[in-house]
NUZA-899847 format. One record per residue: residue number from 1; residue in three letters; x, y, z of N, C-alpha, C in turn. Coordinates in steps of 0.02 Angstrom, whole numbers, plus 50000, padded with zeros to 5 digits. Example, Ala and Ser with C-alpha at 12.3 -4.5 7.8 and 13.67 -1.06 7.14 Angstrom:
residues 2
 num residuo  n_xx  n_yy  n_zz ca_xx ca_yy ca_zz  c_xx  c_yy  c_zz
   1     ALA 50660 49716 50390 50615 49775 50390 50660 49835 50390
   2     SER 50642 49888 50354 50684 49947 50357 50645 50002 50394
END
This chain:
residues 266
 num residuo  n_xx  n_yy  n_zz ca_xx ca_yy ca_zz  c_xx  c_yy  c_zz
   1     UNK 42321 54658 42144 42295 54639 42208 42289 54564 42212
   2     UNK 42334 54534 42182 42337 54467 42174 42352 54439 42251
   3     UNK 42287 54393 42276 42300 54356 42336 42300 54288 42311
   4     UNK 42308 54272 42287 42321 54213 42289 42398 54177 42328
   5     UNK 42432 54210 42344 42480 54202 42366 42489 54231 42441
   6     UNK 42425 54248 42464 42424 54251 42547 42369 54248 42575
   7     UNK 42334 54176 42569 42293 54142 42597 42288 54152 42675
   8     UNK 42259 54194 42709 42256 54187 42801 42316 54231 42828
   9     UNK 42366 54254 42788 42433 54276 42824 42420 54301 42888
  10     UNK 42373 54360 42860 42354 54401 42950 42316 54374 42976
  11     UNK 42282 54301 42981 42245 54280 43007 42285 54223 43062
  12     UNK 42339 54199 43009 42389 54166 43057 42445 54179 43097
  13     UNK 42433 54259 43077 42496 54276 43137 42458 54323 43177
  14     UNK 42386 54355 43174 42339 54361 43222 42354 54307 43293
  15     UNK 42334 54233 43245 42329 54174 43295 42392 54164 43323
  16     UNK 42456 54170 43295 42512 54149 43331 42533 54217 43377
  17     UNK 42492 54278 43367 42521 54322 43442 42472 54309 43487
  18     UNK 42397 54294 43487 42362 54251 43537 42395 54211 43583
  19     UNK 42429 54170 43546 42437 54096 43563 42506 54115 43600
  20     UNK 42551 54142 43601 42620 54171 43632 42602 54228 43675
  21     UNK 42629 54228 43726 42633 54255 43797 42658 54309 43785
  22     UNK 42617 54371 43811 42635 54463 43800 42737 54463 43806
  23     UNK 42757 54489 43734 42823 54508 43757 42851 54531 43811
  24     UNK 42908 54543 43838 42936 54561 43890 42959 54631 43859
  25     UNK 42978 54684 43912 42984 54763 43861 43051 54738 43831
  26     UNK 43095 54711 43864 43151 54703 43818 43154 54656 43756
  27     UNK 43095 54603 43748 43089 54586 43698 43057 54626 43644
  28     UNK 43009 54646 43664 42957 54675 43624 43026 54743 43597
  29     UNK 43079 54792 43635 43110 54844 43602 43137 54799 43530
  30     UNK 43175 54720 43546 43208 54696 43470 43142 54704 43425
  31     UNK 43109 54710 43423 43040 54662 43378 42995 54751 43343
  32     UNK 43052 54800 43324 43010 54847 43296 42933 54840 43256
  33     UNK 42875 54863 43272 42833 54838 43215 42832 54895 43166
  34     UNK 42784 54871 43108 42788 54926 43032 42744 54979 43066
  35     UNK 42737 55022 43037 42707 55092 43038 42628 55080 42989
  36     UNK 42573 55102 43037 42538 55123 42969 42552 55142 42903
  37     UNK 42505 55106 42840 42556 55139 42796 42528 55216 42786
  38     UNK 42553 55269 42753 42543 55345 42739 42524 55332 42684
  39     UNK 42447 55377 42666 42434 55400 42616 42490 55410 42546
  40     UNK 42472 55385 42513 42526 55370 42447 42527 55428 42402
  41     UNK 42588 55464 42379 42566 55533 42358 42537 55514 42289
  42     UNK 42505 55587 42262 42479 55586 42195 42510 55568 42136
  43     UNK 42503 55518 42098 42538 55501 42043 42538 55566 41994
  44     UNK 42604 55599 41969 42609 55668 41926 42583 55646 41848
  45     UNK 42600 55611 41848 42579 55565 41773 42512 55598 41747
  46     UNK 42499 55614 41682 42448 55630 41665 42436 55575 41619
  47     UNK 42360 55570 41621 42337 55514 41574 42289 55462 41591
  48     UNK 42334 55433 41657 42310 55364 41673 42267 55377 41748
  49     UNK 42240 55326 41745 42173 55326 41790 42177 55247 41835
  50     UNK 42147 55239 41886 42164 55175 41945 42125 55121 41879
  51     UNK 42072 55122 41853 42069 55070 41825 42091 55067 41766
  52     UNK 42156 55095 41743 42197 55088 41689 42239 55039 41732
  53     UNK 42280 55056 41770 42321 55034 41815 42292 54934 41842
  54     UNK 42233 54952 41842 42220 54887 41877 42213 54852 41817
  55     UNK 42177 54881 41751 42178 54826 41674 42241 54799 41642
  56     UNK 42289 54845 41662 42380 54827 41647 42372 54770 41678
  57     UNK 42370 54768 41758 42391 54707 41793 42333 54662 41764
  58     UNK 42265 54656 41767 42233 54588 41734 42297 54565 41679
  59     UNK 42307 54621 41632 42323 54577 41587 42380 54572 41575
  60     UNK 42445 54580 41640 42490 54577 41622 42497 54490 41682
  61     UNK 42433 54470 41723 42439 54409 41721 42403 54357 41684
  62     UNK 42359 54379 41623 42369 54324 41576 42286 54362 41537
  63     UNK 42259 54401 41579 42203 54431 41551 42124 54414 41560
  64     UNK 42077 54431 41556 42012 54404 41586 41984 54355 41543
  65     UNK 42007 54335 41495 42000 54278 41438 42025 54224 41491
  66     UNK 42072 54218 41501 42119 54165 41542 42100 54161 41613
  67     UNK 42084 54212 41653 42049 54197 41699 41975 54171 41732
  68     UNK 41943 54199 41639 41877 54172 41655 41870 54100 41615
  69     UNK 41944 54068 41600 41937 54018 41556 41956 53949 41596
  70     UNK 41950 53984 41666 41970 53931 41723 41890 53939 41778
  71     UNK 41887 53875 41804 41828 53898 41861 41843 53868 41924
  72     UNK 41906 53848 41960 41921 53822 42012 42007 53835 42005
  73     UNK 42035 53824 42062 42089 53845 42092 42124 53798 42162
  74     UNK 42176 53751 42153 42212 53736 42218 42262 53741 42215
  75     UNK 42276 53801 42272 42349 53800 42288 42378 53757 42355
  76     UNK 42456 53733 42340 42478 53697 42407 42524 53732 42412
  77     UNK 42531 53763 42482 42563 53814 42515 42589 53810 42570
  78     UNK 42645 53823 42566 42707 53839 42628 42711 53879 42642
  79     UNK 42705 53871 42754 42719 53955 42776 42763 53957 42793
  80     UNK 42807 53989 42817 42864 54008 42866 42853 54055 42920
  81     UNK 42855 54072 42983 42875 54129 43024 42957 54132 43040
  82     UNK 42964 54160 43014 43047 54216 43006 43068 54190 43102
  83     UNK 43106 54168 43107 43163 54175 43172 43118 54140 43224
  84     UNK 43049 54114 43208 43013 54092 43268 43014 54005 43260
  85     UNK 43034 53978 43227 43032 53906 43217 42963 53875 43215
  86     UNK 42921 53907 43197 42852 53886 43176 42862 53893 43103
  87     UNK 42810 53843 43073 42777 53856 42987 42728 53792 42986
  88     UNK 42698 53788 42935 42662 53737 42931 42641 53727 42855
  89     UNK 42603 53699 42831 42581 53682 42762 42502 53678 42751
  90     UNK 42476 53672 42690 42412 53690 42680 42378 53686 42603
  91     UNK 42333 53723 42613 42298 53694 42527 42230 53757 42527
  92     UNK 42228 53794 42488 42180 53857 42474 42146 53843 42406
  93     UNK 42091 53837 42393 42010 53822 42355 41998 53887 42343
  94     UNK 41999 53905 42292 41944 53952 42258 41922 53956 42194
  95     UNK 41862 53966 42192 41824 53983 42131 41789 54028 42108
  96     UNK 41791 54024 42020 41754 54080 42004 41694 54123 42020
  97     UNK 41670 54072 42066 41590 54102 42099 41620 54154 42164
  98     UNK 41677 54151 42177 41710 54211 42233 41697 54178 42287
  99     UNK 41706 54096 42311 41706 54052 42339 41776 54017 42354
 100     UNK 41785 54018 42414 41867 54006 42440 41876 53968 42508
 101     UNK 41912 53948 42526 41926 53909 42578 42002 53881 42592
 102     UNK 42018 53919 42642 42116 53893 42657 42096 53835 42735
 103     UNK 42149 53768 42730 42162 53766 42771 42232 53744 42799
 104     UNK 42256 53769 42845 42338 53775 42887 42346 53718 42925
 105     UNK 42405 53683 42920 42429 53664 42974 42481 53681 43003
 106     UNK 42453 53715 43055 42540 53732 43080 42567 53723 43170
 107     UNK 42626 53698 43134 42669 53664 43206 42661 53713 43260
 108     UNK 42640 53670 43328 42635 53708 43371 42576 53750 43413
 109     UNK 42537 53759 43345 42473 53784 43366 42414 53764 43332
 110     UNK 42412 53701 43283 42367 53659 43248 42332 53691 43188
 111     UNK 42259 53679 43180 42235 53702 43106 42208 53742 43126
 112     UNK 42200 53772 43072 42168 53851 43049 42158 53856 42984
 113     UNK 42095 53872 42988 42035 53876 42931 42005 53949 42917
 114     UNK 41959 53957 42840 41945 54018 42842 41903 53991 42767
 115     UNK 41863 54053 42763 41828 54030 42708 41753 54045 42696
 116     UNK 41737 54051 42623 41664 54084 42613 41630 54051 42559
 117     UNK 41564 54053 42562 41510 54002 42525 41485 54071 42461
 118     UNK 41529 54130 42485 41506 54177 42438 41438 54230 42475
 119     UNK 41433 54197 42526 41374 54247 42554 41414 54259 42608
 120     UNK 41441 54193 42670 41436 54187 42755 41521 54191 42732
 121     UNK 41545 54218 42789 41602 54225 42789 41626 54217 42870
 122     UNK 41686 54155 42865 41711 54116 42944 41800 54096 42934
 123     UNK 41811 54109 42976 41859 54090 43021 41870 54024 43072
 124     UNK 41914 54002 43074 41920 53948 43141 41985 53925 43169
 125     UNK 42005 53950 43230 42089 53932 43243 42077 53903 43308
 126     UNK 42131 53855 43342 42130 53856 43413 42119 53898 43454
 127     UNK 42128 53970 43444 42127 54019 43506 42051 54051 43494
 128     UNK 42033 54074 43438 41977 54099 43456 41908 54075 43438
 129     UNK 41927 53995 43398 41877 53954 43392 41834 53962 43334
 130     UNK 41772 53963 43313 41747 53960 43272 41696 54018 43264
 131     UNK 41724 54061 43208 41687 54139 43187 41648 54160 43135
 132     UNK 41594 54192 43133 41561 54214 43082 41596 54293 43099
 133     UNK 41620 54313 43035 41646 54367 43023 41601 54431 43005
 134     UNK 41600 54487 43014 41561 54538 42996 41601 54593 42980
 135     UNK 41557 54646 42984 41608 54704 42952 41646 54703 42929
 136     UNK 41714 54761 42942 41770 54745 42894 41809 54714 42910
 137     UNK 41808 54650 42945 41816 54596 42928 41799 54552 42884
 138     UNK 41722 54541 42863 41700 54504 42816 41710 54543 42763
 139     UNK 41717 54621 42774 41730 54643 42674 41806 54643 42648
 140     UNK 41825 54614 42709 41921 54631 42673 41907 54540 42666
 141     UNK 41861 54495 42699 41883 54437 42693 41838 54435 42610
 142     UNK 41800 54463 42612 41757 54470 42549 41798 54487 42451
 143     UNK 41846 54534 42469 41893 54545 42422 41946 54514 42415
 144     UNK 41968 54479 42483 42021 54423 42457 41995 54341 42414
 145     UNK 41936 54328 42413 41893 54290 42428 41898 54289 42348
 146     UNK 41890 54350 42331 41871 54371 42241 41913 54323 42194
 147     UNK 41897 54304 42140 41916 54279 42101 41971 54302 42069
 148     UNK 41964 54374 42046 42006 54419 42035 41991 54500 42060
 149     UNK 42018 54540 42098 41982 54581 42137 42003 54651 42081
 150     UNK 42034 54643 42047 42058 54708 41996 42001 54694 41953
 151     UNK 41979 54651 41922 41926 54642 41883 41875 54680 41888
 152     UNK 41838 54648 41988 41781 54677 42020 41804 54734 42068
 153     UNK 41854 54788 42036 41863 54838 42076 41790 54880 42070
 154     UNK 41757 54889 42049 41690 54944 42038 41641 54910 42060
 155     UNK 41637 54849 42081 41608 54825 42148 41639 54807 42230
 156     UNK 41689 54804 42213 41718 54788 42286 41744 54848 42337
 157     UNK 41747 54926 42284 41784 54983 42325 41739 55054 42305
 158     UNK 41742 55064 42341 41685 55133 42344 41741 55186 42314
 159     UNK 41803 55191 42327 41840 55245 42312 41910 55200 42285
 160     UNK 41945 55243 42230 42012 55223 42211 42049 55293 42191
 161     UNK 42113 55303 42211 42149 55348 42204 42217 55326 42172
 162     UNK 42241 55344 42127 42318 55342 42073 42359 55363 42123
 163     UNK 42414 55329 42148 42474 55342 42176 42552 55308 42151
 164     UNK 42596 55337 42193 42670 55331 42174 42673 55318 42262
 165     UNK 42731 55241 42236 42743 55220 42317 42820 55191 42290
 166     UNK 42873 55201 42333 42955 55177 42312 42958 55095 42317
 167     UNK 42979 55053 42316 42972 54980 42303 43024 54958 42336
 168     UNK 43019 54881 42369 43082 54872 42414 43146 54902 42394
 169     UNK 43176 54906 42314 43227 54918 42316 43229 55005 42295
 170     UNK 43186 55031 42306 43181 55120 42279 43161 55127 42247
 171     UNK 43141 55078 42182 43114 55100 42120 43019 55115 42146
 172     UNK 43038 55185 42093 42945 55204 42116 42894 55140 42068
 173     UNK 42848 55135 42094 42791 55094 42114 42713 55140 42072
 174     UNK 42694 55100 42024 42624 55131 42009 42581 55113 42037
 175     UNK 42541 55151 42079 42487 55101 42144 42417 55144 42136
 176     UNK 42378 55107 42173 42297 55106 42162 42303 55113 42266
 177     UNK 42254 55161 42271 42246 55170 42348 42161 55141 42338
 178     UNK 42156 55089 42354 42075 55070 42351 42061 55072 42432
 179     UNK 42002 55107 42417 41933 55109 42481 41874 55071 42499
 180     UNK 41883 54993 42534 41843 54966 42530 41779 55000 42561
 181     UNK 41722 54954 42556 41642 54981 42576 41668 54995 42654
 182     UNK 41691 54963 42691 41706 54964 42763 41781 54934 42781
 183     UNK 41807 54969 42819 41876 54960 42858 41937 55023 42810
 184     UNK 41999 54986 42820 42041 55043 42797 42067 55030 42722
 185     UNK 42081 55081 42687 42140 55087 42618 42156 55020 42600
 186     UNK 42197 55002 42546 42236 54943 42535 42249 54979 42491
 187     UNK 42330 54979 42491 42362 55016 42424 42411 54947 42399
 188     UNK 42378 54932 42342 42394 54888 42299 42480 54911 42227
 189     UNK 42537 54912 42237 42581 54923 42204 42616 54884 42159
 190     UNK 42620 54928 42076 42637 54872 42036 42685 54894 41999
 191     UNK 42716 54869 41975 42804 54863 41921 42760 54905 41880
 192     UNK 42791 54972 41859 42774 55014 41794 42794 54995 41736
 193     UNK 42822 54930 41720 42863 54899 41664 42801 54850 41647
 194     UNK 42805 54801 41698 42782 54739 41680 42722 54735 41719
 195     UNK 42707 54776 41745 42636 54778 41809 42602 54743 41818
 196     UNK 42661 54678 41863 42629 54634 41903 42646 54674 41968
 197     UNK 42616 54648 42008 42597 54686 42094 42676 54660 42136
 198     UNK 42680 54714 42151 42755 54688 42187 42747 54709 42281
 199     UNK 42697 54760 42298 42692 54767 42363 42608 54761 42370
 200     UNK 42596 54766 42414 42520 54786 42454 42564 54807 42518
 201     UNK 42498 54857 42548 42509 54883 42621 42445 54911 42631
 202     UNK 42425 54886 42716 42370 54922 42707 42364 54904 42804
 203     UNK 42308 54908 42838 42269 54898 42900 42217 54836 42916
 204     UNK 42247 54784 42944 42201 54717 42919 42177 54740 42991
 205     UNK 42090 54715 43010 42061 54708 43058 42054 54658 43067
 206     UNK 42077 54644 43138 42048 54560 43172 42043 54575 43253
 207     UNK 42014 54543 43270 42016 54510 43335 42051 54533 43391
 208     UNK 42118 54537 43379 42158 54592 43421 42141 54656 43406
 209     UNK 42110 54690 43358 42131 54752 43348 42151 54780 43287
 210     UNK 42156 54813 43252 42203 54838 43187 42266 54828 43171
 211     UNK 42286 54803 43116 42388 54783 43111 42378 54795 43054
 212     UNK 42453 54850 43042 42448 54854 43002 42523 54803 42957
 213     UNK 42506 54799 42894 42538 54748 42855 42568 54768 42798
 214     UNK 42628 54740 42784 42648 54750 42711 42702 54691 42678
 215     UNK 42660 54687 42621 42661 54610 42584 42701 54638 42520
 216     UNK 42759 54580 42520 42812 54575 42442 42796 54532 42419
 217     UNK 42773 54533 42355 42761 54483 42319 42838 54470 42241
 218     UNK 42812 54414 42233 42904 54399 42196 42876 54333 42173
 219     UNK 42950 54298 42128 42922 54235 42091 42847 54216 42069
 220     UNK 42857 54278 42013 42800 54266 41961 42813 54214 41916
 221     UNK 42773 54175 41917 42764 54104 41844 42697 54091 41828
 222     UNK 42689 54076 41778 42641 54060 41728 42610 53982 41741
 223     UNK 42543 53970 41745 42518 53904 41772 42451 53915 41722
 224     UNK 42428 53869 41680 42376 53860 41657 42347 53926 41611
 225     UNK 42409 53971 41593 42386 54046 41558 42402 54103 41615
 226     UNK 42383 54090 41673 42385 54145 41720 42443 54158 41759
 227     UNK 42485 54219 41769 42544 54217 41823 42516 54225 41886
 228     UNK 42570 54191 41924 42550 54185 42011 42599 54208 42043
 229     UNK 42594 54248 42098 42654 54249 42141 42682 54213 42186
 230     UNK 42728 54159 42167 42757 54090 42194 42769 54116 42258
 231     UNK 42771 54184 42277 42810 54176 42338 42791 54259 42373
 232     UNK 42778 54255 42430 42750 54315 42453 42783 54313 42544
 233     UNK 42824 54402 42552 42834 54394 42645 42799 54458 42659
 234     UNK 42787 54441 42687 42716 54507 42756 42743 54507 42804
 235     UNK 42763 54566 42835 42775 54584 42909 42700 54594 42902
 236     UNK 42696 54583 42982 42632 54585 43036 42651 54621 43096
 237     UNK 42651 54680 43102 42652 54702 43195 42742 54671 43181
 238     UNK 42761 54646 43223 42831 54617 43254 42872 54562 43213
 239     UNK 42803 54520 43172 42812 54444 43138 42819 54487 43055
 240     UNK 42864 54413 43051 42897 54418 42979 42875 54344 42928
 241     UNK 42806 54333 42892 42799 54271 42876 42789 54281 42799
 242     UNK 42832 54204 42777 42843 54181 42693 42795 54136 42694
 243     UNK 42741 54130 42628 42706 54098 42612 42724 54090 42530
 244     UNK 42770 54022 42515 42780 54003 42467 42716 53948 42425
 245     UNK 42676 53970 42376 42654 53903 42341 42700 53842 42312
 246     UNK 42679 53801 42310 42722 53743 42280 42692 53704 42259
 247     UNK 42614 53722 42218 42592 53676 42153 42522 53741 42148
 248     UNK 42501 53725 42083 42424 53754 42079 42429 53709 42022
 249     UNK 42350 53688 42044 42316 53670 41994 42259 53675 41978
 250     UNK 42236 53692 41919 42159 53720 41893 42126 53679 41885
 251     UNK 42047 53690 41867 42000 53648 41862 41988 53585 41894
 252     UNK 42008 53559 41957 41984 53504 41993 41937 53535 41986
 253     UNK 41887 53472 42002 41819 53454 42037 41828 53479 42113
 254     UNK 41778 53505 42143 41766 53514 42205 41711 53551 42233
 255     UNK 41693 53480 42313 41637 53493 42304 41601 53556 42359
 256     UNK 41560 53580 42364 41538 53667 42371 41529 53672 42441
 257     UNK 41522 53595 42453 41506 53594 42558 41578 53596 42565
 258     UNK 41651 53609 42558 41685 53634 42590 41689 53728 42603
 259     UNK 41652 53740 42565 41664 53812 42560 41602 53859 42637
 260     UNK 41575 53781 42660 41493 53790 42708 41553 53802 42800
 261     UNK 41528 53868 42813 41567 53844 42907 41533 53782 42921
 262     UNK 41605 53756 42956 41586 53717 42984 41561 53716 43062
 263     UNK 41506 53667 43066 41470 53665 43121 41500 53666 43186
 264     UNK 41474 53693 43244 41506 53709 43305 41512 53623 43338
 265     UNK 41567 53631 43359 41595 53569 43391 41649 53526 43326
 266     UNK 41626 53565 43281 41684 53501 43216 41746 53512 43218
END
């Protein structure tokens, strides 16, 4: 369930269908969106259990030695939207206290922010301005937020279920169907070889409404002990967006009032 590699995705293409004028029917027929995803069938496998599945992945990206041997996090990140000539660039903060903060710039429709002090959890884009988040909103913003969320699965999900899901290219998928405290599923899917996370799919809530999403993750490399996924694409509803990293670096200094919403009018 490695996010580190999709800082805001549904938050920025939330904001960029805001910000763009209701399709036309003949546009909207090119622009199929994804399907809810379906319940993931029962893994036949005897043996293994969701938090077997999720301790493979800790430690098949470097292990909780290595993750707890870091206490800060910056990534600089490139987005793309697929065929729309928008993207923009950015920089995502997090720390071991489950303290995070992205912010976007992107052409066309300006910055966009997001981010938690570990208690308050906010949002801020041109279109819908400046948000204190709740429900499952704040608990899906709450688990991306996590330091490592496979770690704190037995705090972050009330329910987990063992599944088998096919993988972009057919190969079956060992996956974890987690149940957060509030909102929908997130079925987290990982390489049965090397079980790093190669899909997520799940129902993000925002602002418009429910979308549902599904994220490829790819270009795994090693930074400071830990692997990252250099490179991650999410359909959204209609939109198709790449969020490439292109540096991390551990342990800066940084200081804790960025992680505070910012005040109305800033």
């Amino acid at each position: 369930m490695n996010r580190t590699a999709l800082p805001g995705l549904v938050l920025l293409a939330g904001a960029c269908c805001a910000a763009e004028p209701p399709p036309s029917p003949a546009t909207a027929a090119t622009k199929p969106a994804i399907p809810a995803p379906a319940l993931a069938a029962p893994n036949p496998v005897g043996g293994r259990t969701p938090q077997a599945v999720f301790a493979d992945a800790v430690k098949a990206t470097g292990g909780a030695d290595a993750w707890n041997a870091h206490k800060t996090a910056h990534f600089k990140i490139e987005t793309v939207f697929q065929g729309m000539g928008m993207g923009g660039t950015g920089d995502r903060f997090a720390t071991r206290d489950n303290m995070s903060m992205s912010v976007t710039e992107m052409t066309g429709l300006g910055t966009i922010r997001e981010g938690t002090n570990g208690r308050v959890f906010w949002s801020q884009d041109p279109v819908q301005g400046l948000r204190m988040l709740d429900g499952a909103e704040a608990e899906q913003a709450r688990i991306e937020s996590s330091w490592n969320p496979e770690m704190r699965s037995g705090d972050l999900f009330q329910k987990l279920e063992l599944a088998t899901e096919p993988g972009p290219g057919g190969k079956p998928l060992e996956c974890v169907v987690a149940t957060p405290k509030l909102g929908a599923p997130i079925h987290n899917c990982y390489d049965p070889t090397t079980h790093l996370q190669v899909l997520q799919t799940g129902i993000r809530a925002t602002p418009q409404g429910d979308v549902p999403f599904r994220a490829v993750m790819r270009d795994w490399r090693e930074v400071g002990g830990i692997k990252v996924a250099f490179e991650a694409e999410t359909q959204v509803g209609p939109l198709t967006l790449i969020v490439r990293i292109k540096n991390v670096t551990f342990d800066e200094v940084v200081d804790d009032k960025i992680f505070e919403p910012p005040t109305l009018g800033q």
